[in-house]
C-alpha positions in Angstrom: -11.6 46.5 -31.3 -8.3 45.5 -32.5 -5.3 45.2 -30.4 -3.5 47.8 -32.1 -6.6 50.5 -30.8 -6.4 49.0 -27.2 -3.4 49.6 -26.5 -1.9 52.4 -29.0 -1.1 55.6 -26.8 -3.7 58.6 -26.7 -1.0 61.3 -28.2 0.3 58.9 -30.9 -3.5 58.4 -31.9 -4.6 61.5 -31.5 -1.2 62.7 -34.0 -1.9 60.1 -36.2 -6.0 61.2 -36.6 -4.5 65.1 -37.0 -1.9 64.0 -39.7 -5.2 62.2 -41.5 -3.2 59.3 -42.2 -4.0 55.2 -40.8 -2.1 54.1 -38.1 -0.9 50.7 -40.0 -1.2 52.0 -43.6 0.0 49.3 -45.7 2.1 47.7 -42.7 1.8 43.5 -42.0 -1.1 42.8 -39.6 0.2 41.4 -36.0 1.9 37.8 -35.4 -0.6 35.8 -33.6 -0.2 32.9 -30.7 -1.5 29.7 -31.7 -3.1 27.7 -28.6 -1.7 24.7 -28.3 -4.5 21.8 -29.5 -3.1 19.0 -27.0 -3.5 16.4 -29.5 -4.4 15.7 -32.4 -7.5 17.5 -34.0 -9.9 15.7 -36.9 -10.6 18.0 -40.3 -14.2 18.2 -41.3 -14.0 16.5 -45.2 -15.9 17.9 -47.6 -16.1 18.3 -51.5 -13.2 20.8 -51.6 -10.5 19.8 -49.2 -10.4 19.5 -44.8 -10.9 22.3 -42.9 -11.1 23.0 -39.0 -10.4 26.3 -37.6 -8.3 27.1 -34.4 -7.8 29.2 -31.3 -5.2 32.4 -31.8 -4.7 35.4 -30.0 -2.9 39.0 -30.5 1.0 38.4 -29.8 1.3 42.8 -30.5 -0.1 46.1 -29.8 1.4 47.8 -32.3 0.0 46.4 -35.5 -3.7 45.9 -36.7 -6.4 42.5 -36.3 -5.8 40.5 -39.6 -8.7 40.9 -42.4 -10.6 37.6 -42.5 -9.1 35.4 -45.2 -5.4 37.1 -44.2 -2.9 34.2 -44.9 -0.5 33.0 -42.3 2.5 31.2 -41.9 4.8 29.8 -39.0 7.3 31.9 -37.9 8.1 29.5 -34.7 7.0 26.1 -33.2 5.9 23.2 -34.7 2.6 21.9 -36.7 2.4 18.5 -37.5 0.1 17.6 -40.5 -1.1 13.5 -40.9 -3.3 11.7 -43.3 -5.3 8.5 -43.0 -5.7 6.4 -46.1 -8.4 4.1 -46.4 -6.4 1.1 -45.5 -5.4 2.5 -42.5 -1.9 4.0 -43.3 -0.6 7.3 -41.4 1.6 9.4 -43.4 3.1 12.7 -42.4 2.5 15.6 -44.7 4.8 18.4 -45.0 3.4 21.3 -43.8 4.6 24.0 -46.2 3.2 22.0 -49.2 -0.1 20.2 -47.9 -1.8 23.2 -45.6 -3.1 26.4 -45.9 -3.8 28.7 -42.8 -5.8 32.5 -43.4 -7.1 34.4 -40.8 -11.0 33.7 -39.7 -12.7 35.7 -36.8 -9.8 38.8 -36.5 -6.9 37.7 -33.9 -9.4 34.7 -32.1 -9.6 32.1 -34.8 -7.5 30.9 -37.9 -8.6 28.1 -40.6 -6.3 25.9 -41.8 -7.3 23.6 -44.6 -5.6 20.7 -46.8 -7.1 21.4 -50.6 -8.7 18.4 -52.2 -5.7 17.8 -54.6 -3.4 17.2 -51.9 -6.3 14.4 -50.5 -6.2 12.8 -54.1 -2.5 13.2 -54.1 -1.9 10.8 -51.3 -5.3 8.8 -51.3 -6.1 9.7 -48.0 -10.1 9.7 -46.2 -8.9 11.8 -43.4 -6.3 14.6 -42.1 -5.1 15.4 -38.9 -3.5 18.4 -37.3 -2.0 18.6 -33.5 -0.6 22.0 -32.6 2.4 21.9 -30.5 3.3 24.5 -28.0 4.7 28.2 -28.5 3.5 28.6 -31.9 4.1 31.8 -33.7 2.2 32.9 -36.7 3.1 35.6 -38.9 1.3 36.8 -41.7 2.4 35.8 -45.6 5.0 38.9 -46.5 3.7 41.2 -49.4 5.2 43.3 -51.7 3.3 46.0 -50.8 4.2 45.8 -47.3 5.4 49.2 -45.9 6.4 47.9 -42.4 6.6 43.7 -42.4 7.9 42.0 -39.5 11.7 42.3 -38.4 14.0 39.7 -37.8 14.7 41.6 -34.5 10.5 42.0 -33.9 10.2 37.8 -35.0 13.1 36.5 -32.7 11.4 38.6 -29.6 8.4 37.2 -30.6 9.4 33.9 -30.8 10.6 33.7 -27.4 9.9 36.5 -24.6 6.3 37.6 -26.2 5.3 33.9 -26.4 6.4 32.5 -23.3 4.4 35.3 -21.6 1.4 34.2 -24.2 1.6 30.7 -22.9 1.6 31.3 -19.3 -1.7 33.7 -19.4 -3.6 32.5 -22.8 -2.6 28.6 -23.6 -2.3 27.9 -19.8 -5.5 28.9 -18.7 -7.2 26.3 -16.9 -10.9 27.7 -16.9 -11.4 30.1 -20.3 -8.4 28.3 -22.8 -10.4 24.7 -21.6 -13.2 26.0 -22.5 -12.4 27.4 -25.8 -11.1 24.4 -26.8 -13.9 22.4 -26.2 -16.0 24.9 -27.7 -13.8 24.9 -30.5 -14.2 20.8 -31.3 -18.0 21.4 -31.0 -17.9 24.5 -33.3 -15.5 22.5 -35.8 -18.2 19.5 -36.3 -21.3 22.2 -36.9 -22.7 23.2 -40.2 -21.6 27.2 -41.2 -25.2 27.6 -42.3 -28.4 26.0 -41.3 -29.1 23.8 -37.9 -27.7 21.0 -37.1 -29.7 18.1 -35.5 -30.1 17.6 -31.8 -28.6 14.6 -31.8 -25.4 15.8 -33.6 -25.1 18.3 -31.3 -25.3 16.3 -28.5 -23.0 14.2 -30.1 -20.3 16.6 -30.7 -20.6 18.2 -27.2 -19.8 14.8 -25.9 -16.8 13.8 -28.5 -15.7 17.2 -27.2 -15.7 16.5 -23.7 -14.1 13.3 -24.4 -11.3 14.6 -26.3 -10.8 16.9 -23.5 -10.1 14.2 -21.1 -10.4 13.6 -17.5 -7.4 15.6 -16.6 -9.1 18.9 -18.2 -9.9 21.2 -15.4 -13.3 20.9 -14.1 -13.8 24.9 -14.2 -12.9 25.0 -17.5 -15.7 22.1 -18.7 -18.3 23.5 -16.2 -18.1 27.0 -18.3 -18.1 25.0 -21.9 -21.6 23.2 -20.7 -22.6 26.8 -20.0 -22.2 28.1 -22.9 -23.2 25.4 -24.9 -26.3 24.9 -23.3 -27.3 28.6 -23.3 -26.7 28.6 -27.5 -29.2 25.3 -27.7 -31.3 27.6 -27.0 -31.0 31.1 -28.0 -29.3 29.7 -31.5 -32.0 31.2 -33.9 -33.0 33.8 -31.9 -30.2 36.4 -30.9 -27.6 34.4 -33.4 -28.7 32.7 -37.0 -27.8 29.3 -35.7 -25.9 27.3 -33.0 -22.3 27.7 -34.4 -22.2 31.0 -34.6 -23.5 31.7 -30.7 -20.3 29.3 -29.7 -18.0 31.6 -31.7 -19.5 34.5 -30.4 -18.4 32.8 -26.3 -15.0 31.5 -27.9 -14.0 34.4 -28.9 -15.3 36.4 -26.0 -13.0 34.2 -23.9 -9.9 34.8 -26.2 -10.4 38.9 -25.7 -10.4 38.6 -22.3 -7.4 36.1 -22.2 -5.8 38.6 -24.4 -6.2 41.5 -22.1 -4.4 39.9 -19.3 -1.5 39.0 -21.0 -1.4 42.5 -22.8 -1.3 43.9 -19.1 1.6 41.2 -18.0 3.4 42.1 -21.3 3.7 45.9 -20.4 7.1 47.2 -19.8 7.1 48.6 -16.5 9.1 52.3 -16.3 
């Protein structure tokens, strides 16, 4: 269920059904909230470029979940992009030229990924991406657009809308913790097939690690939940072990995004 269907008023639905016409017809699909990564966070490598995917949520009731593969780009807040070549040199990447970011599981995940080229470009064996606080995405603006975002609707976003995001989604020290570590475990796993248990075991604890011994204890307790309940039931009720996590990460984010929704709503 997309935001926009949550939380759209009965008589405005009900009008639009009557009239036979889509409530967002050709309109921009909602800004999301970016989660803060707190720190750095290591791109899988492979033959076409470095990819990892990260945890969003809906900033808007009033617009429709992106279509997977939507692309995105920062409205607000900060993204900071490095490579590692293989002598050991960190250099910063701009952001606008060296990352891509599309939409993944509707408003709970985007991927962002640095193409090959731009690998070759700079002779770098790895990429990292840390995600600062109070990030805003908005989606790529489109010709076709009937209703893209205002700079009235961006600048509320930016500040009021995301402040309340941060205190209820990025804040969270029991569901956002556990996302995230789900989310570095999810990262390292194959999209198709099984990964070893020994990799798995391995990620869980890289996961934890990166986490730190600050992380909430809740937060960690409901990650080793979850991850051990897909060890087993990966290959049963889901195809394998990734998708089961992004089936509890995302779970999390709905829920997250409910109670800000209800902090968010103007009171009359």
């Amino acid at each position: 269920m997309t935001c926009l269907f949550r939380y759209l008023s009965i008589p405005v639905f009900l009008s639009l059904l009557i009239a036979g016409v889509p409530a967002t017809v050709h309109a921009a699909p909602q800004a999301l909230g970016l989660v803060a990564s707190n720190g750095p966070i290591e791109l899988k490598c492979e033959a076409g470029g470095c990819v990892a995917d990260f945890t969003t949520f809906c900033l808007q009731q009033d617009r429709q979940s992106p279509e997977r593969g939507t692309p995105y780009q920062v409205g607000s807040g900060e993204i900071q992009v490095a490579g590692l070549t293989a002598d050991g040199t960190r250099i910063a990447l701009d952001l606008r030229q060296s990352l891509a970011l599309e939409s993944r599981r509707k408003h709970m995940a985007l991927r962002m990924f640095v193409r090959k080229s731009t690998l070759q470009a700079h002779n770098l064996v790895s990429v990292s991406i840390e995600v600062k606080e109070h990030v805003v995405l908005l989606p790529e603006t489109s010709a076709t657009d009937k209703n893209p975002h205002s700079k009235t609707e961006i600048a509320m976003l930016s500040s009021s809308m995301r402040q309340i995001g941060s205190s209820y989604v990025d804040s969270d020290p029991d569901r956002t913790v556990a996302a995230r570590v789900l989310g570095d475990v999810i990262n390292g796993l194959p999209e198709r097939g099984k990964a070893s248990n020994s990799t798995r075991q391995d990620l869980w604890q890289r996961a934890v690690h990166r986490a730190g011994p600050a992380a909430p204890q809740q937060g960690i307790d409901r990650a080793r939940g979850i991850y051990e309940l897909c060890k087993w039931t990966a290959g049963r009720a889901t195809p394998n072990m990734r998708q089961c996590l992004e089936t509890h990460h995302d779970d999390f984010i709905r829920y997250l995004n409910s109670k800000y929704w209800d902090a968010s709503q103007p009171i009359f």
